[in-house]
C-alpha positions as a Python dict, from the first residue, in 0.01 Angstrom:
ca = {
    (1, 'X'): (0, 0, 0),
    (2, 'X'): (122, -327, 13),
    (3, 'X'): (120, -410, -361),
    (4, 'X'): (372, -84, -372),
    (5, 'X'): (572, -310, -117),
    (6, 'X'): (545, -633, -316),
    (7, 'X'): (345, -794, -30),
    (8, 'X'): (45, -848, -237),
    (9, 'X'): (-28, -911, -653),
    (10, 'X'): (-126, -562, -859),
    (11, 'X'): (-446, -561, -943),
    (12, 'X'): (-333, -391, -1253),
    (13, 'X'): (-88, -149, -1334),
    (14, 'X'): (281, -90, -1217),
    (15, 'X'): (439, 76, -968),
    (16, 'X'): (765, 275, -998),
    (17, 'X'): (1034, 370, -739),
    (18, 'X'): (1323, 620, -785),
    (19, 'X'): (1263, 530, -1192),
    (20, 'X'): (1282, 180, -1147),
    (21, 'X'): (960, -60, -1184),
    (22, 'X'): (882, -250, -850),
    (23, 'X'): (799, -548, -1057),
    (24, 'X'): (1026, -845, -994),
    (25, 'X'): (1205, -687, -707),
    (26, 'X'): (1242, -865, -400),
    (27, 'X'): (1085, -746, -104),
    (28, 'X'): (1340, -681, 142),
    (29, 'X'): (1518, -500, -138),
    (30, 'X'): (1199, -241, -211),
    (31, 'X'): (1202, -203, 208),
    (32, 'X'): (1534, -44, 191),
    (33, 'X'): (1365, 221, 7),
    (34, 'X'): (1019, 244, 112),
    (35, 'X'): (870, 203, 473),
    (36, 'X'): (565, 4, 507),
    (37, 'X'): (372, 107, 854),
    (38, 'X'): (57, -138, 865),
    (39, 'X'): (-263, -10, 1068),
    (40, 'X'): (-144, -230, 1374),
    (41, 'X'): (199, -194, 1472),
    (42, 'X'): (198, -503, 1699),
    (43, 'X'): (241, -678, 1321),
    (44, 'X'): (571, -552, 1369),
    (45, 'X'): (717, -622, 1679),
    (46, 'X'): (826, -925, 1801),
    (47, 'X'): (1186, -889, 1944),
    (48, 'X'): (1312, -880, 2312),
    (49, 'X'): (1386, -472, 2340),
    (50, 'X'): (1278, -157, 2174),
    (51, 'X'): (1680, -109, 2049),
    (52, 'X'): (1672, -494, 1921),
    (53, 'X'): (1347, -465, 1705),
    (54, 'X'): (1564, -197, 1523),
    (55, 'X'): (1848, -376, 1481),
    (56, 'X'): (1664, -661, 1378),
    (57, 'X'): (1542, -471, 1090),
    (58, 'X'): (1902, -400, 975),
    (59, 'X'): (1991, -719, 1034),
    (60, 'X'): (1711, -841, 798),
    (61, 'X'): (1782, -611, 532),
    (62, 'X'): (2157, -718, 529),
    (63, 'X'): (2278, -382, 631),
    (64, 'X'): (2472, -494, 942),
    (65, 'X'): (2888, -448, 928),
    (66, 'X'): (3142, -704, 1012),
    (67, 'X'): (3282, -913, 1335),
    (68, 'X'): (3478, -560, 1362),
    (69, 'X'): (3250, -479, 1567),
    (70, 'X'): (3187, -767, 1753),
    (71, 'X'): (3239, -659, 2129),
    (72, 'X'): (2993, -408, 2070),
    (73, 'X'): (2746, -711, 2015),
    (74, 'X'): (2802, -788, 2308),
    (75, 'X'): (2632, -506, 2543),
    (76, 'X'): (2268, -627, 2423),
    (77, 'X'): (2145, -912, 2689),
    (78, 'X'): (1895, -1037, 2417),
    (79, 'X'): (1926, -1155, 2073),
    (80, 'X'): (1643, -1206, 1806),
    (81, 'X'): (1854, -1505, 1777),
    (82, 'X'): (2112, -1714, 1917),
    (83, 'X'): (2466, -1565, 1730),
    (84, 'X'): (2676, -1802, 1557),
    (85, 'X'): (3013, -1704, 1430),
    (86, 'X'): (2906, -1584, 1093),
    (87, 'X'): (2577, -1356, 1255),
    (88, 'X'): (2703, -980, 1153),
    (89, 'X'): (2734, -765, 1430),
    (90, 'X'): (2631, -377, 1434),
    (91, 'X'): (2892, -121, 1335),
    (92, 'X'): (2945, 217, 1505),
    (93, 'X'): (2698, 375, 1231),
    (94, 'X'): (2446, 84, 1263),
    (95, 'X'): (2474, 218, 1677),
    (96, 'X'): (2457, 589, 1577),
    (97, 'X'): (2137, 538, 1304),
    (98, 'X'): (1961, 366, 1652),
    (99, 'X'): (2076, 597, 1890),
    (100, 'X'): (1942, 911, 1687),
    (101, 'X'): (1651, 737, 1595),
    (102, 'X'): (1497, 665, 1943),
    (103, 'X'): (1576, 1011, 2008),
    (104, 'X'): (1391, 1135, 1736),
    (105, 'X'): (1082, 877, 1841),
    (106, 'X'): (1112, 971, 2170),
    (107, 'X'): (1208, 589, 2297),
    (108, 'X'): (1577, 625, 2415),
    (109, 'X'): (1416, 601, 2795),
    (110, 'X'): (1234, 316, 2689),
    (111, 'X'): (1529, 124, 2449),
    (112, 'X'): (1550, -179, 2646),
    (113, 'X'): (1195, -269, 2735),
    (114, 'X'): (976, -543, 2575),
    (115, 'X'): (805, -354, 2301),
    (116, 'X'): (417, -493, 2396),
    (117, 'X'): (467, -384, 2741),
    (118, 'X'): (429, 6, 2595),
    (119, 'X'): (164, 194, 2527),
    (120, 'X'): (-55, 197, 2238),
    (121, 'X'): (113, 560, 2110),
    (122, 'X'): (499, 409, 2204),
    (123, 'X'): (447, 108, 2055),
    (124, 'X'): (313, 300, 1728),
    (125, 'X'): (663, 474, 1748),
    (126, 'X'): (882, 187, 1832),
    (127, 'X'): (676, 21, 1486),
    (128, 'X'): (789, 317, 1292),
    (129, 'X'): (1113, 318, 1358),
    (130, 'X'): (1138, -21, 1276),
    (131, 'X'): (1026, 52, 901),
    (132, 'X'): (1270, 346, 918),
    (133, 'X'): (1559, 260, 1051),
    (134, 'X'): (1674, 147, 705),
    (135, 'X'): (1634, 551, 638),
    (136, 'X'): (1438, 504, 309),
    (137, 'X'): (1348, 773, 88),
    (138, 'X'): (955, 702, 104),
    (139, 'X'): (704, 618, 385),
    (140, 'X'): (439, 435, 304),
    (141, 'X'): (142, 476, 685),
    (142, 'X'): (-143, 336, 664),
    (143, 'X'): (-425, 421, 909),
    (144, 'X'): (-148, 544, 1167),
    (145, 'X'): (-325, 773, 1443),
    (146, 'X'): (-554, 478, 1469),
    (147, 'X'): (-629, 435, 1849),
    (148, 'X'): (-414, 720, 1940),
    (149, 'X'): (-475, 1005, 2207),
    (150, 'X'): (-413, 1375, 2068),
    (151, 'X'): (-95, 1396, 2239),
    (152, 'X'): (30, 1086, 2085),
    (153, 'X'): (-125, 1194, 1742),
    (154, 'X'): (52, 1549, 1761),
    (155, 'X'): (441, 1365, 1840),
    (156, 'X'): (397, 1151, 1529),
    (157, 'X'): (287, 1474, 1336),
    (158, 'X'): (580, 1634, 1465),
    (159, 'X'): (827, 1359, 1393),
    (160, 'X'): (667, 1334, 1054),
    (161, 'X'): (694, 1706, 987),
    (162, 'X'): (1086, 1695, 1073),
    (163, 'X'): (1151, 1418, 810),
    (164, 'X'): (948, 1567, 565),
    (165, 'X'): (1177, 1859, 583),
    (166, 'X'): (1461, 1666, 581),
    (167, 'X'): (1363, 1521, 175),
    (168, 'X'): (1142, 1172, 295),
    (169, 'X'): (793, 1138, 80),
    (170, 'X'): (548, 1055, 323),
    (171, 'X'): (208, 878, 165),
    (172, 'X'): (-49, 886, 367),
    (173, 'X'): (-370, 633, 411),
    (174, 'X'): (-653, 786, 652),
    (175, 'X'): (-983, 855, 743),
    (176, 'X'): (-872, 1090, 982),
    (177, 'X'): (-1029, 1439, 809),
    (178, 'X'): (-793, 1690, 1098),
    (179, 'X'): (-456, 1482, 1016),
    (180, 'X'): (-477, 1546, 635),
    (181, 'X'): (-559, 1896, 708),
    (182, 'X'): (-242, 1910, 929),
    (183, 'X'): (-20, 1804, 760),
    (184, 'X'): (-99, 1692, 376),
    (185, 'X'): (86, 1905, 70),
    (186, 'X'): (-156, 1717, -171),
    (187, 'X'): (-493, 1494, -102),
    (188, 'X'): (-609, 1210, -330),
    (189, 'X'): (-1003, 1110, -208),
    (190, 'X'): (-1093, 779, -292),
    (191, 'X'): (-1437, 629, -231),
    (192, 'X'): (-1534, 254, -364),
    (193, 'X'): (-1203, 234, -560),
    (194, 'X'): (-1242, 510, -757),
    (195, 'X'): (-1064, 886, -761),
    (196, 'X'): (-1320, 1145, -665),
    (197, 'X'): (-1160, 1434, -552),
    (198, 'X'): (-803, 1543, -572),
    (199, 'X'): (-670, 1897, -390),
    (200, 'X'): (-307, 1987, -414),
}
């Protein structure tokens, strides 16, 4: 999964997105498209608040507005980093993409905590919305129930199921045998490397 993402070499091969080869592309360009989950979400999250890790991630991606907007800025308490005058500042759809997503994640109660003060199962969610705040068309989740409870496994199968709907490709990497039956159109089994079984 990371090779797809550019953060490792191909072993071989190529990898295509939306008809375009992933070769050469820069990183935080492929992110705009694809969301990477890794196995532990704490990888992830390193900013002050729940709300700021997302914005961070727009921020990063270069997919903040203008100083339009800059009074806005101004209601967060915390800042990944100190602003200077050229720091973009969040438009009103930057505000909007956050607001619906920790709705949809089920962290609007939760927006301005410190992420690693959640739980295990909120801090999975606050991860994922980080990778998807940039609303790509593919999400890549690797090992993602991992350490969850079955109530905290069925809300990410639930928020999963809603996006799916809504057009996002969702690959998933697991060993979990009950999630794939939930919720997997196609399955690709892999053992040592190789292809062994494939069900669609």
């Amino acid at each position: 999964m990371k090779g797809v993402v550019g953060l490792l070499p191909l072993a071989g091969g190529e990898v295509w997105i939306n008809g375009r080869s992933t070769q050469n592309r820069a990183v935080a360009e492929l992110c705009r498209e694809v969301g990477y989950l890794p196995q532990n979400p704490d990888d992830l999250l390193f900013a002050e608040s729940v709300e700021e890790e997302f914005l961070v991630t727009l921020r990063n991606h270069g997919l903040l507005g203008s100083e339009e907007d800059n009074q806005r800025f101004h209601r967060f308490r915390r800042w990944w980093q100190r602003p200077t005058p050229h720091t973009p500042r969040p438009t009103d759809e930057a505000f909007a993409t956050i607001a619906t997503l920790l709705q949809q994640l089920g962290l609007t109660a939760v927006s301005q905590h410190y992420p690693r003060d959640l739980s295990v199962g909120q801090r999975q969610r606050v991860a994922l919305g980080a990778v998807t705040v940039t609303q790509p068309g593919l999400l890549l989740l690797d090992e993602p129930t991992r350490g969850l409870d079955g109530a905290a496994k069925e809300a990410l199968v639930e928020i999963w199921r809603g996006w799916q709907a809504a057009g996002m490709g969702i690959l998933l990497v697991t060993h979990d045998v009950e999630l794939v039956a939930a919720v997997a159109d196609r399955v690709v089994v892999l053992a040592a490397g190789q292809v062994v079984d494939k069900v669609d």
